[in-house]
C-alpha positions as CSV (number, residue, x, y, z in Angstrom):
1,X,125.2,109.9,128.9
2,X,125.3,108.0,125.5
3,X,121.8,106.7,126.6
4,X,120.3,110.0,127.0
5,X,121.8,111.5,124.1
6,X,120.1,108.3,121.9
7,X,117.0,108.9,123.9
8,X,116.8,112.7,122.7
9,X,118.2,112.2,119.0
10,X,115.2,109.2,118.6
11,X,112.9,112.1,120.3
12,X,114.0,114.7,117.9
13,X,113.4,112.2,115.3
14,X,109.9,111.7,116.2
15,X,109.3,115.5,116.5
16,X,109.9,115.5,113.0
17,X,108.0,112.3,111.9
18,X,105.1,114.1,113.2
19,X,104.4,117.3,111.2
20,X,106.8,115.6,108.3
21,X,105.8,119.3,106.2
22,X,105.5,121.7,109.5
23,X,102.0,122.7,108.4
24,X,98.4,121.9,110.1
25,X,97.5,118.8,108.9
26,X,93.8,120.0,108.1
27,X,95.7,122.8,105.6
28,X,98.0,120.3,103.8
29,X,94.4,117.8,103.3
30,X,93.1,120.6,101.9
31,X,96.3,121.9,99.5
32,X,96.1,118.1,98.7
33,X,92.5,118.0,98.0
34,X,91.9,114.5,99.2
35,X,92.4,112.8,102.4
36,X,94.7,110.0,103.0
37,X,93.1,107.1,105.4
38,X,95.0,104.5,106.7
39,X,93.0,101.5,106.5
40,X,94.1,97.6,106.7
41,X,94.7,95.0,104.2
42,X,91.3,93.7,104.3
43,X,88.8,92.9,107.6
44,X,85.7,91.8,106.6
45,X,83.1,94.7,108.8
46,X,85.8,97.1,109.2
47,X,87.6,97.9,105.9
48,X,87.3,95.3,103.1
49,X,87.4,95.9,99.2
50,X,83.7,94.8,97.5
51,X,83.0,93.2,94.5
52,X,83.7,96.1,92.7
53,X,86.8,97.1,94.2
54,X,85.0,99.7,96.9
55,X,86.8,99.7,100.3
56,X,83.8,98.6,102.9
57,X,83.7,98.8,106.1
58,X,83.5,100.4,109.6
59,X,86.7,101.8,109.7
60,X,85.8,102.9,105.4
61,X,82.6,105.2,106.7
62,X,84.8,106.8,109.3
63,X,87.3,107.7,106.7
64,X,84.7,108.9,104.4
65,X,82.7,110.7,106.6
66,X,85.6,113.1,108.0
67,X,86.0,113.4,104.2
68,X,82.6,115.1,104.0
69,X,83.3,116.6,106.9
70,X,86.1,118.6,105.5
71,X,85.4,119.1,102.0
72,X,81.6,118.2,101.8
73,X,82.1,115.5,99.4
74,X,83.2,112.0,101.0
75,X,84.7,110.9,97.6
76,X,87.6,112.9,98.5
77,X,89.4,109.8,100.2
78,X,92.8,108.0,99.3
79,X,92.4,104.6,101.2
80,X,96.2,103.4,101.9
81,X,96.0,99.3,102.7
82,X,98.6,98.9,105.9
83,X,99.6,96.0,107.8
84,X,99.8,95.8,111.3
85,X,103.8,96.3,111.3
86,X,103.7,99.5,109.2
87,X,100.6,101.1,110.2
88,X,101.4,103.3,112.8
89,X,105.4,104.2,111.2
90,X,103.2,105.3,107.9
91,X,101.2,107.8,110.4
92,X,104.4,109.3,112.0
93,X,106.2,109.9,108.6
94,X,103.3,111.6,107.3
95,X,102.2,108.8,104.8
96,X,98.5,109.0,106.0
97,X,97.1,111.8,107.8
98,X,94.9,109.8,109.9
99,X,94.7,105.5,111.3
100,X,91.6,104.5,111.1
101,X,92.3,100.0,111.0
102,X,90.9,98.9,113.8
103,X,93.9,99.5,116.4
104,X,93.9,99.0,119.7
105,X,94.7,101.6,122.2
106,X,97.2,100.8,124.9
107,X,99.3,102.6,126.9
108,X,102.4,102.7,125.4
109,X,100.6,103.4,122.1
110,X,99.9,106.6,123.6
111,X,102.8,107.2,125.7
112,X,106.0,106.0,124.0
113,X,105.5,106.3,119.7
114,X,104.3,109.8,119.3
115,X,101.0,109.5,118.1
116,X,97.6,110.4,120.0
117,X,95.1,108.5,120.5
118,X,91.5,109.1,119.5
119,X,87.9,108.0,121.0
120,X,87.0,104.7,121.2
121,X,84.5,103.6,118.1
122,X,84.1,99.9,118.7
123,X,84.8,98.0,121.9
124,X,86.4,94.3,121.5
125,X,88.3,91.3,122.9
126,X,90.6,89.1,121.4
127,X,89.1,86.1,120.9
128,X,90.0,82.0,119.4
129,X,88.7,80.5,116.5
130,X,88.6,76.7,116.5
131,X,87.2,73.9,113.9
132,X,84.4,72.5,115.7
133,X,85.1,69.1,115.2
134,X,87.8,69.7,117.5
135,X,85.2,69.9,120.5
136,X,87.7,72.8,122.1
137,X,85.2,74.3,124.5
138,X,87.6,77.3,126.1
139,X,91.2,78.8,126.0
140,X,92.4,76.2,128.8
141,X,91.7,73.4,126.2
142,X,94.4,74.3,123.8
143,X,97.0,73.9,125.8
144,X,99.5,72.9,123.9
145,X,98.1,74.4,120.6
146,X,99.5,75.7,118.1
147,X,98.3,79.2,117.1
148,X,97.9,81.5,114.3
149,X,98.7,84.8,114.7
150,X,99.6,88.0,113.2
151,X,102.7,90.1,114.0
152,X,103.3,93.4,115.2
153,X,99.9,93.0,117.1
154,X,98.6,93.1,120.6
155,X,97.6,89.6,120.3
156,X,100.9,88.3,120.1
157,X,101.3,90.4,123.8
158,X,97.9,88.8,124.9
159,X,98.8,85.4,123.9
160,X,102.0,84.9,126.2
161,X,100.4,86.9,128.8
162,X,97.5,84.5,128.9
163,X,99.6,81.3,128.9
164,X,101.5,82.4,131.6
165,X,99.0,83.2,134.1
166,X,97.2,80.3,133.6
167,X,100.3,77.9,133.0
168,X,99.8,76.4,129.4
169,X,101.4,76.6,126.6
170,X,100.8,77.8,123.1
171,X,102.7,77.3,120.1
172,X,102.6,81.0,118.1
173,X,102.7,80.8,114.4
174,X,103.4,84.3,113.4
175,X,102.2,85.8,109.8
176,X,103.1,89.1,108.5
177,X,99.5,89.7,107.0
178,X,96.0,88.9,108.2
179,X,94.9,87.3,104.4
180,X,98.4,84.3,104.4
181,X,97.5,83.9,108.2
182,X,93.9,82.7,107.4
183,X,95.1,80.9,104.2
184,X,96.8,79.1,106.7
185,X,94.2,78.4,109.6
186,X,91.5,77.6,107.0
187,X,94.5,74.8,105.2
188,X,95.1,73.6,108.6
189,X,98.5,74.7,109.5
190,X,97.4,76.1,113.1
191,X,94.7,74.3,115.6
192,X,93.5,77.7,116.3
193,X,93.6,81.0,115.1
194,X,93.7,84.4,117.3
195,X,92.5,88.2,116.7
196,X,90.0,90.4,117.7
197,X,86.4,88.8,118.1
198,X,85.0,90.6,115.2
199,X,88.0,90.2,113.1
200,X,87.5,86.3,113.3
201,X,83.8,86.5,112.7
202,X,84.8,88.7,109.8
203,X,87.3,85.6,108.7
204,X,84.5,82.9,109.0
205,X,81.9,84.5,107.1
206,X,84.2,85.2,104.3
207,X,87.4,83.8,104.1
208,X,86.5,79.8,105.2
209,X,85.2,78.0,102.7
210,X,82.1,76.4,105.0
211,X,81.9,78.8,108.3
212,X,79.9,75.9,109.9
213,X,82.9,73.6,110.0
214,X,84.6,76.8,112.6
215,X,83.6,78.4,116.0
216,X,84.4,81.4,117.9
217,X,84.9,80.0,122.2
218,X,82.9,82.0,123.8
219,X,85.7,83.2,125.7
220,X,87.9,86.5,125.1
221,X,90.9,86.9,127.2
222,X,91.5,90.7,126.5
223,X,89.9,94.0,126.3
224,X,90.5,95.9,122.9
225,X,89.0,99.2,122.7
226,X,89.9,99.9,119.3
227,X,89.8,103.3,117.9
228,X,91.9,106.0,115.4
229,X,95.6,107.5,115.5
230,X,96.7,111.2,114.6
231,X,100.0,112.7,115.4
232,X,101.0,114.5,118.2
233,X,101.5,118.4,118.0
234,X,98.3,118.5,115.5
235,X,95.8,119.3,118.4
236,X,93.4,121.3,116.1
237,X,93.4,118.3,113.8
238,X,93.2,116.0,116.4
239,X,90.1,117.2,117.5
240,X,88.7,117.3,114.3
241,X,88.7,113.7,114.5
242,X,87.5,112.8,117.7
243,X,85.0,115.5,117.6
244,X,83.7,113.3,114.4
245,X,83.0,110.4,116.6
246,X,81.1,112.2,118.6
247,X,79.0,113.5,116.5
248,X,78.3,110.4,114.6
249,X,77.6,108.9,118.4
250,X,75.2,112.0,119.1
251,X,73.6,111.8,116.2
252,X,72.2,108.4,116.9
253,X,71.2,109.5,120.5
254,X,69.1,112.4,119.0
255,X,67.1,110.2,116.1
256,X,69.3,112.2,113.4
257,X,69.5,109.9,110.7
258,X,71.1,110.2,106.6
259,X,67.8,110.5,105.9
260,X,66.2,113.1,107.9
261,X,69.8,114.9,108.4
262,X,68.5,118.0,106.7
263,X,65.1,118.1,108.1
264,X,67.0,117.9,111.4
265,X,68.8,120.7,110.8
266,X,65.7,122.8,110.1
267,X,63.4,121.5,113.4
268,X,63.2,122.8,116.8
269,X,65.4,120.3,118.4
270,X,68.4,122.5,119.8
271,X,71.0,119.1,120.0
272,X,70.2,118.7,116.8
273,X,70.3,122.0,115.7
274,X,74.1,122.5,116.8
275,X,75.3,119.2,116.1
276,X,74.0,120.3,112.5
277,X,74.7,123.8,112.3
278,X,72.0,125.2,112.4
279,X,72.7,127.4,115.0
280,X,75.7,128.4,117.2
281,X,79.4,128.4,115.1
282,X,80.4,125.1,116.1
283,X,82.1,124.4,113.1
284,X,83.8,127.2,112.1
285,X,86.0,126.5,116.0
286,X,87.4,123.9,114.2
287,X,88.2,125.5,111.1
288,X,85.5,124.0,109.3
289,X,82.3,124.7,107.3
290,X,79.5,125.0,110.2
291,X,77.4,122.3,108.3
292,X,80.3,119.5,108.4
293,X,78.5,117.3,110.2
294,X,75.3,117.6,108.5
295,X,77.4,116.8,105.7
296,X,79.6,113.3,107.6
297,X,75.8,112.6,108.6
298,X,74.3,112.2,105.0
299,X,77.6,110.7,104.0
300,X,77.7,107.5,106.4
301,X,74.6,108.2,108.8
302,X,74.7,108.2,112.1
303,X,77.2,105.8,114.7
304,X,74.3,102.7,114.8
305,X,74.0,103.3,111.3
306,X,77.6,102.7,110.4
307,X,77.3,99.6,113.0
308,X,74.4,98.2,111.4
309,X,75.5,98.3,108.5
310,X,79.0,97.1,108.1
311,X,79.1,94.4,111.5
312,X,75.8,94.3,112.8
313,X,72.4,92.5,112.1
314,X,72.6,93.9,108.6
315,X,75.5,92.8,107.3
316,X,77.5,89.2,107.3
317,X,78.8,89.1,110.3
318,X,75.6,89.9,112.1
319,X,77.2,90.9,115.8
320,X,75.3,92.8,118.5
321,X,75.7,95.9,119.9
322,X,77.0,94.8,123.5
323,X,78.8,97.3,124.7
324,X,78.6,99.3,121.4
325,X,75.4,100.1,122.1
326,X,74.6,104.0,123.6
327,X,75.1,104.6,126.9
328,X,71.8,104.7,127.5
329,X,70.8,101.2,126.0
330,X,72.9,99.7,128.2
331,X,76.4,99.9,126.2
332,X,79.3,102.2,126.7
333,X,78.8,104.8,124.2
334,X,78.6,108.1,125.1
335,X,79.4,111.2,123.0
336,X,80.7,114.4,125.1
337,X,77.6,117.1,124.3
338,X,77.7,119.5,121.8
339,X,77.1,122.4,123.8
């Protein structure tokens, strides 16, 4: 009895966390007049401040972009920095109104903390970083290692999953925060270092001080399918921002660019022409100007735009698409139609 009575004051608790001022979360961003992003504390690709102090990044665009998606200017964003302990409580008490930090989706991130889980916008696996003089070649060579990583994560989960099916042993080093945990690797303090593939390219390319001294094995032991949070109850706001990722994803499938965005919107191409509102009321179903994802469009560009950009050939840590790519280019994205 006391166990169900715990269970149903933490639920009620929860309840609250998750409309913390009982209005639509799209109404109080607007009251507000800016939008509040939960971002990290700086990966390199996904949302890392610039030499002049400009949050960068993957996960950056996507906060911008729902910006200009809601008030047509994608200044309107408050970046807030959170680590990978606090992230997801500053979500539930209303600190942020949406996580985008690279986060991994799991079950019981969906099922147990109240918070709902949004599309997938970049597929990953937890990968090793090793120096190279060490002439590790896989995971099964560091038996015995000791290991950098970061707490509160779903590496720490991977790591003792991994070393017991294959029966070796690894010797965690846990940091709070991703910058003291590289500090760290790149001084020495660990043999290897552990986090999400593009996360560690993201570490070599600017946090070591020679990257070529450092390798990433070629083996990752996870899958991490990392992607946005909202609260629960907010299904209208919700949708707002996995209707975003779509967009961005089937704007790239129909050649609609930042630059031709508005020339787009005037052709004869009829995916185009709703994804752009030119026609049908597409945006107004979500409580939203009809043209708000012309406007995320000319904001960011489309979803291989943002890729490009930020993690692929074009920026520093120069990864492929793999399974990034569109559907149809042999990858797994794939935007539900707008239709």
């Amino acid at each position: 009895m006391k166990r169900l009575l715990l269970a149903a004051v933490a639920a009620i608790g929860l309840s609250a966390a998750a409309s913390p001022s009982g209005a639509a979360t799209l109404d109080t961003v607007r009251q507000r007049g800016t939008l509040a992003c939960g971002v990290s504390t700086g990966f390199a690709g996904f949302s890392a401040a610039d030499s002049r102090g400009e949050v960068r990044g993957l996960d950056a665009d996507y906060c911008r972009a729902l910006a200009a998606a809601i008030f047509g200017d994608a200044t309107k964003v408050r970046f807030v920095q959170l680590t990978a302990q606090n992230r997801f409580t500053a979500l539930q008490a209303g600190e942020i109104d949406v996580l985008f930090r690279n986060s991994t989706q799991t079950f019981l991130r969906d099922a147990s903390i109240g918070l709902n889980q949004g599309p997938v916008n970049f597929y990953d696996g937890q990968g090793f970083a090793v120096r190279r003089d060490a002439n590790v070649r896989d995971v099964n060579g560091l038996d015995g290692a000791s290991v950098c990583v970061a707490q509160g994560t779903t590496h720490e989960v991977t790591l003792g999953d991994v070393a017991r099916a294959r029966r070796i042993r690894f010797q965690p080093v846990v940091f709070e925060r991703v910058d003291t945990m590289y500090q760290a690797f790149f001084a020495g303090r660990c043999d290897a270092m552990t986090q999400d593939a593009s996360a560690l390219a993201g570490a070599l390319s600017t946090a070591a001080q020679n990257a070529n001294d450092y390798v990433i094995l070629p083996e990752t032991i996870s899958k991490e399918p990392l992607g946005p949070f909202t609260r629960n109850g907010d299904d209208e706001w919700s949708n707002i921002v996995a209707w975003l990722h779509y967009g961005l994803v089937e704007a790239e499938e129909a050649g609609v660019t930042a630059a031709n965005a508005d020339e787009m919107a005037r052709g004869t191409n009829p995916v185009a022409q709703r994804l752009l509102g030119s026609t049908g009321e597409f945006g107004a179903r979500l409580r939203l100007d009809n043209r708000w994802m012309l406007n995320a469009i000319k904001a960011v560009g489309n979803y291989g735009e943002v890729f490009e950009r930020n993690v692929g050939q074009a920026s520093a840590l120069r990864l492929q698409r793999g399974p990034n790519a569109l559907w149809n280019r042999g990858g797994l994205m794939y935007a539900i139609p707008f239709r």
